[in-house]
RODO-2510 file (C-alpha; in nm, 4 decimals, decimal comma):
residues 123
     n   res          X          Y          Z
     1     x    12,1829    11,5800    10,5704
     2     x    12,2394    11,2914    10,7745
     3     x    12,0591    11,1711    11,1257
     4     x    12,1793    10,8873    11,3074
     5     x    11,8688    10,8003    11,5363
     6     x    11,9584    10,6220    11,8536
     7     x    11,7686    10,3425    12,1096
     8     x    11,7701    10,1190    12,3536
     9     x    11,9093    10,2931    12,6847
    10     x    11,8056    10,1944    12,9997
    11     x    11,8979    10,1235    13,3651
    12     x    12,0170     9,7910    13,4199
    13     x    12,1682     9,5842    13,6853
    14     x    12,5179     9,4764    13,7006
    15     x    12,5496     9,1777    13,4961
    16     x    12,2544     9,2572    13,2745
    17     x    12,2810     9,3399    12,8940
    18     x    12,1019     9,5827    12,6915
    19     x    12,1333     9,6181    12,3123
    20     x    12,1330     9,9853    12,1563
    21     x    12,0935     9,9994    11,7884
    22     x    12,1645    10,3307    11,5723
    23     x    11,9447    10,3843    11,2484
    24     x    12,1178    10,6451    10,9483
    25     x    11,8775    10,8215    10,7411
    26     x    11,8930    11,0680    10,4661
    27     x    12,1100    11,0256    10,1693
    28     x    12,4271    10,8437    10,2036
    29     x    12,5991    10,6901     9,9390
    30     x    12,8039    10,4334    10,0943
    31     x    12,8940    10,4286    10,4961
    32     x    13,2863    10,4074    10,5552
    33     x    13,2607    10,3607    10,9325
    34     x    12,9962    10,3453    11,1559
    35     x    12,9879    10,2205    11,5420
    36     x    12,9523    10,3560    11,9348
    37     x    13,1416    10,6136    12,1311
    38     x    13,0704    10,6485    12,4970
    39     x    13,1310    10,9198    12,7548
    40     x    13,1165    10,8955    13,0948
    41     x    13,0376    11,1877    13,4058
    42     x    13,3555    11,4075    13,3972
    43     x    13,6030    11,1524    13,1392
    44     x    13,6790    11,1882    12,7675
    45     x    13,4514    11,0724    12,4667
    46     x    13,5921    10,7451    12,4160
    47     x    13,5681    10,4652    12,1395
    48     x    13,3343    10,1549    12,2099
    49     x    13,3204     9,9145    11,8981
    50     x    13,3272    10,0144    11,5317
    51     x    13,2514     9,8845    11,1823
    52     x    13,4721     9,9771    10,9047
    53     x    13,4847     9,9296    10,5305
    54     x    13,6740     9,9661    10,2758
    55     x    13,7539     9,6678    10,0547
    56     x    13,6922     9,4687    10,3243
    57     x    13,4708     9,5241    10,6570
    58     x    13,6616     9,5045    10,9910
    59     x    13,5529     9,5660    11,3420
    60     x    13,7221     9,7278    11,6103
    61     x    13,6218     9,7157    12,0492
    62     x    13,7688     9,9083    12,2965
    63     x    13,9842     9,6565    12,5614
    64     x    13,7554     9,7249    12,8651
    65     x    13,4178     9,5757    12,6425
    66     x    13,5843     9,3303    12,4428
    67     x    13,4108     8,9976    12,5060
    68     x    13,1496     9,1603    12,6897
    69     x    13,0141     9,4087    12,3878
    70     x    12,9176     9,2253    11,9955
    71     x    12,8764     9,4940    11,7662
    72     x    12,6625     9,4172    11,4561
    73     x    12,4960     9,5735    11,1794
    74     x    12,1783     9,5610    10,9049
    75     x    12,3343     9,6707    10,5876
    76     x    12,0503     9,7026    10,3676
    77     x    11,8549     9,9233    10,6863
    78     x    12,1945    10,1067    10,7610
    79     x    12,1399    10,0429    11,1181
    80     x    12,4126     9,8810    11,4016
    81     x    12,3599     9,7218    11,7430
    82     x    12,5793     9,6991    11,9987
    83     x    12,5043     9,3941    12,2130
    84     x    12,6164     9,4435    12,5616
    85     x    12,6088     9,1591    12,7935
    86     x    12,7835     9,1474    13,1447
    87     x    12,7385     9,5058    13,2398
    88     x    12,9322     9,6663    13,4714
    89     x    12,8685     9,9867    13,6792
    90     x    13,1838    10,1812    13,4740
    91     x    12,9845    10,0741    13,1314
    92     x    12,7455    10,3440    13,2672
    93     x    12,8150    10,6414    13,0274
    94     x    12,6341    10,8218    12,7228
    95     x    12,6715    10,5810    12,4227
    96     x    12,6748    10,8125    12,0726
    97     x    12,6226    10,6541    11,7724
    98     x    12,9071    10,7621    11,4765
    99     x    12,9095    10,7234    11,1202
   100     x    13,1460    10,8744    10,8461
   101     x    12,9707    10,8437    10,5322
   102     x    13,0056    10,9585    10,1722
   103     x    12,7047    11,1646    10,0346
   104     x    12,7765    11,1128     9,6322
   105     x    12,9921    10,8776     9,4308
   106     x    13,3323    11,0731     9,4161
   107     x    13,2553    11,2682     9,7157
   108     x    13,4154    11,3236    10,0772
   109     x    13,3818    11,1717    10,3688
   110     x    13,0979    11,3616    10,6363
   111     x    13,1231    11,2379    11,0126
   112     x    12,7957    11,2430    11,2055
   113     x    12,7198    11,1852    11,5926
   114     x    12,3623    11,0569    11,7625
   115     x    12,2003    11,2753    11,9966
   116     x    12,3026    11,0126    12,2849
   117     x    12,1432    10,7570    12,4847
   118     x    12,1853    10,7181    12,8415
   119     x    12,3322    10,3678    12,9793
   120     x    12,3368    10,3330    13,3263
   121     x    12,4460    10,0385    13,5623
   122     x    12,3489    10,0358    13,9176
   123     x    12,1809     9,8345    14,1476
***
């Protein structure tokens, strides 16, 4: 079994940043994609900014962050951040921490969510 252990969720004031990191334990045997999803009061579960690999890593930010959010990630800890600067009160959401990961060599791909950690941006 996989957890995906989330932090760093706070109230901040518009214009502030926050960084959330996301730590995967248990036994993985490589990580194909791992990132943020957020959901705000009454909308969708929507994508945030994502690592994926595959022959070669690539990272992915929804349009309303990009600039604003840096994703990043500790390899050899299996952990991300996501580096948000210039918050806004509509960045105020659940963020959920995601990784699809493969358990043994040869074997399919698991997804996993985070419990959740609460973002919100108000003065």
């Amino acid at each position: 079994q996989v957890q995906l252990v989330e932090s760093g969720g706070n109230l901040v004031q518009p214009g502030g940043s926050l960084t959330l990191s996301c730590a995967a334990s248990g036994s993985i045997f490589s990580i194909l994609v791992m990132g943020w999803y957020r959901q705000a009061p009454g909308k969708q579960r929507e994508l945030v900014a994502i690592f994926t690999t595959g022959g070669s890593t690539s990272t992915n930010y929804a349009d309303s962050v990009g600039g604003r959010f840096t994703i990043s990630r500790d390899s050899a800890k299996s952990t991300v951040y996501l580096q948000m600067n210039s918050l806004k009160p509509e960045d105020t959401a659940v963020y959920y921490c995601f990784c699809n990961v493969v358990l043994s060599r040869g074997g399919v791909a698991y997804a996993y969510w985070g419990q959740g950690t609460q973002v919100t941006v108000s003065s």
